[in-house]
C-alpha positions in Angstrom: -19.0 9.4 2.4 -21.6 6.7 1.3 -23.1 6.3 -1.5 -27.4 6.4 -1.1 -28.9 3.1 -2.7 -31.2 6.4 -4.4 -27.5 8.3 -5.3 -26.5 4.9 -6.8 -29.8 4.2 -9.0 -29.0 7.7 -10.8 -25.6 6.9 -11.6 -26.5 3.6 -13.0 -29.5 4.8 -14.9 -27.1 6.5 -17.6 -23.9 5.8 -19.7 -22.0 2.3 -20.0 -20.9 0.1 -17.1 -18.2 -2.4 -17.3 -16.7 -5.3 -15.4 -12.6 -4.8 -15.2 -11.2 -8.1 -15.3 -9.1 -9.6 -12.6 -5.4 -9.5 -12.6 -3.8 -12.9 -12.0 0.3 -13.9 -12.0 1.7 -16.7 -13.5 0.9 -19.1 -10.6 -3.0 -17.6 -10.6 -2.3 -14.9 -7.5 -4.1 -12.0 -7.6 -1.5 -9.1 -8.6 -2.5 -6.3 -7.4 0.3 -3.5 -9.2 -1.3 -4.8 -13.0 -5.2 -4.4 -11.5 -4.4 -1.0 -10.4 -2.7 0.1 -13.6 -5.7 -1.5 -15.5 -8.5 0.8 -13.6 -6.2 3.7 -13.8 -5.9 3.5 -17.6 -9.3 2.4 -18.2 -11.4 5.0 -15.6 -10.7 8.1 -17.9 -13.2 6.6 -21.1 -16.0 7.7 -19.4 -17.8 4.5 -17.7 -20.7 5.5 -15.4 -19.5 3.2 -13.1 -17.5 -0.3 -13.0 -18.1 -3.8 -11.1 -14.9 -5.0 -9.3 -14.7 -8.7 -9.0 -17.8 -9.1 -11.0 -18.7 -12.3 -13.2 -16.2 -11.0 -15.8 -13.7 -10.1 -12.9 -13.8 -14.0 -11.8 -15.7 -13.5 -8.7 -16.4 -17.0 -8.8 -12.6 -17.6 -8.2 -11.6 -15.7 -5.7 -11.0 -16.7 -2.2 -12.0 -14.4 0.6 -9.2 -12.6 1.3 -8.4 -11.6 -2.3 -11.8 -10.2 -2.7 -11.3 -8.0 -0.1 -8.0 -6.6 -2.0 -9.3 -6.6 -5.3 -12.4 -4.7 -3.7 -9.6 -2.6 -1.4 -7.7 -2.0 -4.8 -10.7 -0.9 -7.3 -12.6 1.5 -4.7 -9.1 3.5 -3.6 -7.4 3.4 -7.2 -11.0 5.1 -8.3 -11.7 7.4 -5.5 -13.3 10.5 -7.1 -13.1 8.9 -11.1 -15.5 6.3 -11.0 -17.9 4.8 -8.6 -17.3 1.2 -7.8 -19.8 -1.7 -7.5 -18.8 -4.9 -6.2 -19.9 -8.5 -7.1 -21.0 -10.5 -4.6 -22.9 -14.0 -4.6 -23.2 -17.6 -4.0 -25.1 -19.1 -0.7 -27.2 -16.7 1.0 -25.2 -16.2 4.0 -21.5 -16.2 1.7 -23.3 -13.7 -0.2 -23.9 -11.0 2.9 -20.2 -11.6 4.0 -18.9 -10.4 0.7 -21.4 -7.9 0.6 -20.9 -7.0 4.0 -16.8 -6.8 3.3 -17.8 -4.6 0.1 -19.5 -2.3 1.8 -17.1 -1.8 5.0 -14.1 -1.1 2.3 -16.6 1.7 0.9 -17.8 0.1 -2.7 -21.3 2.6 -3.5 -23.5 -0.5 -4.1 -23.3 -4.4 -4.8 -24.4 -6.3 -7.4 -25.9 -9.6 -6.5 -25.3 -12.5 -8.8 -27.0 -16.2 -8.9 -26.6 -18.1 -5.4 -24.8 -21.5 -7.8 -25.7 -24.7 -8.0 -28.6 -25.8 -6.5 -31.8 -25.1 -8.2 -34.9 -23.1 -6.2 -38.1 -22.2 -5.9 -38.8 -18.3 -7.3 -39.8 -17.9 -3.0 -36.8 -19.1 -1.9 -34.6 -16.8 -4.1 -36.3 -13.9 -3.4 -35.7 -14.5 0.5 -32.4 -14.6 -0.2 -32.4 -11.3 -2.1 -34.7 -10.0 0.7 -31.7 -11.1 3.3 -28.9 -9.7 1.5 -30.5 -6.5 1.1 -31.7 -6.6 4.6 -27.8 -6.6 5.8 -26.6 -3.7 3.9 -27.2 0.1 3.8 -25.5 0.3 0.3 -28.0 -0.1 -2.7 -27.9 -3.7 -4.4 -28.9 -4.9 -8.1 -30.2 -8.2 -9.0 -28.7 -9.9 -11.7 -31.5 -12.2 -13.1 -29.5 -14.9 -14.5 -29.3 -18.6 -15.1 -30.6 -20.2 -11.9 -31.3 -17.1 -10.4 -34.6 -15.6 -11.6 -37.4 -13.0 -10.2 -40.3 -12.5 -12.0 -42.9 -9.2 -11.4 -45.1 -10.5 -8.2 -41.5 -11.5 -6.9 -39.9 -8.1 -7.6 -42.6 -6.0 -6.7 -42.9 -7.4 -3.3 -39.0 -7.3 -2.9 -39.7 -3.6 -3.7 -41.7 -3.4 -1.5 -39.7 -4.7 1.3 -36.2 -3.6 0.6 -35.7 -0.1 -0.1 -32.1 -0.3 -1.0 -32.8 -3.0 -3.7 -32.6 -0.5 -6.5 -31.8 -2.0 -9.9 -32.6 -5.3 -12.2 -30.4 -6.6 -14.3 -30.9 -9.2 -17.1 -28.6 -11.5 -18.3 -31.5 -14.6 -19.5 -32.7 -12.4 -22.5 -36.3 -13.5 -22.3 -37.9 -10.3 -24.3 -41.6 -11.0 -22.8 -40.6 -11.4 -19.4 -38.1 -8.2 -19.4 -41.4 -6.0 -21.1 -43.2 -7.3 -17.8 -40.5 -6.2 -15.4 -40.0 -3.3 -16.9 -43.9 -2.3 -17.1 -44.8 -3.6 -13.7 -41.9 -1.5 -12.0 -42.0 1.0 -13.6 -39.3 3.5 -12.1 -38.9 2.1 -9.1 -35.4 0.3 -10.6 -32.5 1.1 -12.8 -32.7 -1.5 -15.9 -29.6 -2.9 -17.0 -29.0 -5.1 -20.0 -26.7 -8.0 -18.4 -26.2 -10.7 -21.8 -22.7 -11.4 -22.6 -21.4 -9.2 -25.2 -24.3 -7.0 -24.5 -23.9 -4.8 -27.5 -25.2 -7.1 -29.6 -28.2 -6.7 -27.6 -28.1 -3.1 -27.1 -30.3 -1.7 -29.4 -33.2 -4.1 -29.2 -32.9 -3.8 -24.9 -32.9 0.2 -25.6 -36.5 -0.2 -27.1 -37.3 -2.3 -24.5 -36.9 0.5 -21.6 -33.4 -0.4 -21.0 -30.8 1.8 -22.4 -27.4 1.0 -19.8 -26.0 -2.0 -20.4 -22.0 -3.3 -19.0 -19.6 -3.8 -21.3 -17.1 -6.5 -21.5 -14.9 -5.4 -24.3 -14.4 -2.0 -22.8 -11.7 -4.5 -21.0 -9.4 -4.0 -24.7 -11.1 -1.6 -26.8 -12.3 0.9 -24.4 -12.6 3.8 -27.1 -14.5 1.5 -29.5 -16.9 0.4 -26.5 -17.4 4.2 -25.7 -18.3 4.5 -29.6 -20.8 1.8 -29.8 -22.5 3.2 -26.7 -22.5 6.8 -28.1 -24.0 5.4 -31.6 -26.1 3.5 -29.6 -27.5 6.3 -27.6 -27.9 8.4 -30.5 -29.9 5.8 -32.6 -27.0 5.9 -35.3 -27.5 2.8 -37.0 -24.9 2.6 -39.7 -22.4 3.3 -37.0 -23.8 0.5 -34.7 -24.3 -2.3 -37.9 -21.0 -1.1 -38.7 -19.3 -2.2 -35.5 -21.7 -5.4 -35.5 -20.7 -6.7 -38.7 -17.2 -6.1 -38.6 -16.5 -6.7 -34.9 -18.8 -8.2 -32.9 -20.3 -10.9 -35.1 -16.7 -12.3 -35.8 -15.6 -11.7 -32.2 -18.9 -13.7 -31.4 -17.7 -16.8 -33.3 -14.7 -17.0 -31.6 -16.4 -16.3 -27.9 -18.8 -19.2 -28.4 -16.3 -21.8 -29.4 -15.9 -23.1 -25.8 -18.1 -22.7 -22.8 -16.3 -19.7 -20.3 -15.1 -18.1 -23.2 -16.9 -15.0 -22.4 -14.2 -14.3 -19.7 -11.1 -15.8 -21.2 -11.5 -14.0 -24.5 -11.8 -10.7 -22.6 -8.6 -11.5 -20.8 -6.6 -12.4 -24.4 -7.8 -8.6 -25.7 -6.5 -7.4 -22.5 -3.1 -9.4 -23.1 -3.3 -8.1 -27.2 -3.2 -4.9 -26.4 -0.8 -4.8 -24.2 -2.7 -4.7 -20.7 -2.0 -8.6 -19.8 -4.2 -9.6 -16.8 -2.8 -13.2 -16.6 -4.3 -16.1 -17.0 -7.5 -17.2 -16.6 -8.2 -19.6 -13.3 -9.8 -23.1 -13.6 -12.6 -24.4 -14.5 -12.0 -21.7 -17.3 -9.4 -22.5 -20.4 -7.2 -19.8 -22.3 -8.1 -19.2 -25.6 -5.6 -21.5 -27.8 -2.9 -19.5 -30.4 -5.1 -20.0 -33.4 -8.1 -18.2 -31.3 -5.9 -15.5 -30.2 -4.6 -14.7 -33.8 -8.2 -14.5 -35.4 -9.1 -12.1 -32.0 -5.6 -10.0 -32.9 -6.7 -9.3 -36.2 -10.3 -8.0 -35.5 -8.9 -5.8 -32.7 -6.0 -4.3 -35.0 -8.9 -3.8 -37.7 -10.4 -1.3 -35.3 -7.3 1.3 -34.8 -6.2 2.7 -32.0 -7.7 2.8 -29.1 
């Protein structure tokens, strides 16, 4: 049965989101046995919900036909555990197909990321919005990142126009805009705090309005990623400097060495601990041995998991 875009705001509204990464072989084909152990052993921590093939899942990379079985994979491995959510983006009419595919294999709602590339006006991308949401009976969520931006006037028409568009997502971190999203809107979207490595970000976004926020590292350190949210949530600050100072400050100097390093440094956790997704696909680069010995050591610092 369907998931209503109003059923899919309240189940994005609480709790911690992720992005599973994307399994890939050694020649860079999707392998679908390692992506369906990967949900199965990560859907019991508790996410609200996860993003198949999101930016962290490579959905950039994949051809057509492997979205559909990553999508396939992620909504029948987590049938009855944890609602799925699939990426979908790029030109506006590539973006409806994958949407389109999404939502005939049954994922509860789609999360639309930047169109690439070219630049455009804020009227253009909000037609675009307006036509992929126009397609679909499934609820979407705007990711409002790099060249992809909607300000208030722009979202509260789309609001007006596309009843299934029920949720904003930030990943620019531009404080005064987000405070005149989130007062303009008011309830009429889920929030979601969209930086990489949000938890860095998680506390200030909380006083902001926006509490839910997707979680890379949940990729490798699920339990700590549960922790963070929970301390989070509970405004348990030495818990949450704790985990800032000793993980995530450290994991962010090795993250912003090189640029795409917010995905390939989630795949060498996954591959620490034990869960190897592969390799990352071009244009992204591995994280070198050095890199990956400094990210070991943090990781084993937090127990297990």
């Amino acid at each position: 049965m369907q998931t209503s875009p109003q059923e899919l705001k309240s189940i994005v509204s609480e709790g911690l989101l992720s992005f599973p990464i994307t399994d890939f072989d050694s020649n860079g084909d999707f392998r679908e046995s390692t992506y369906i152990e990967r949900l199965e052993w990560l859907a019991p921590y508790g996410a609200t919900a996860l993003f198949a093939a999101g930016g962290t899942g490579e959905f950039f990379s994949l051809a057509p036909d492997e979205y559909s079985k990553v999508i396939d994979a992620a909504v029948k491995t987590c049938a009855g555990k944890v609602p799925i959510l699939a990426g979908a983006g790029g030109p506006t009419r590539t973006a409806i197909a994958y949407a389109k595919e999404a939502q005939r294999l049954g994922a509860h709602g789609v999360l639309l990321m930047p169109h690439y590339l070219t630049e455009a006006s804020e009227e253009g991308i909000a037609n675009h919005v307006e036509e992929v949401c126009k397609a679909l009976d499934v609820g979407v969520i705007f990711y409002n990142r790099a060249n992809s931006r909607l300000g208030p006037d722009s979202l509260e028409r789309l609001a007006d126009r596309c009843p299934n568009l029920i949720g904003f997502k930030d990943g620019v971190g531009d404080i005064e805009h987000m405070v005149k999203v989130r007062r303009r809107m008011g309830d009429r979207f889920s929030y979601l705090g969209g930086l990489p490595t949000a938890e860095v970000y998680a506390a200030a976004y909380k006083a902001l309005g926006v509490p839910v926020y997707s979680s890379a590292v949940f990729n490798f350190i699920p339990k700590t990623a549960m922790d963070f949210y929970r301390a989070i949530a509970a405004e348990d600050h030495a818990t949450v400097g704790k985990l800032i100072d000793d993980f995530f400050l450290p994991y962010l100097e090795i993250r912003n060495r090189r640029a795409g390093y917010a995905v390939s440094i989630v795949k060498a956790g996954a591959r620490l601990v034990g869960h190897d997704a592969g390799p990352v696909r071009a244009p992204l680069t591995d994280l070198n041995d050095s890199e990956l010995a400094d990210l070991d050591r943090l990781i084993k610092k937090l127990g297990p998991q």
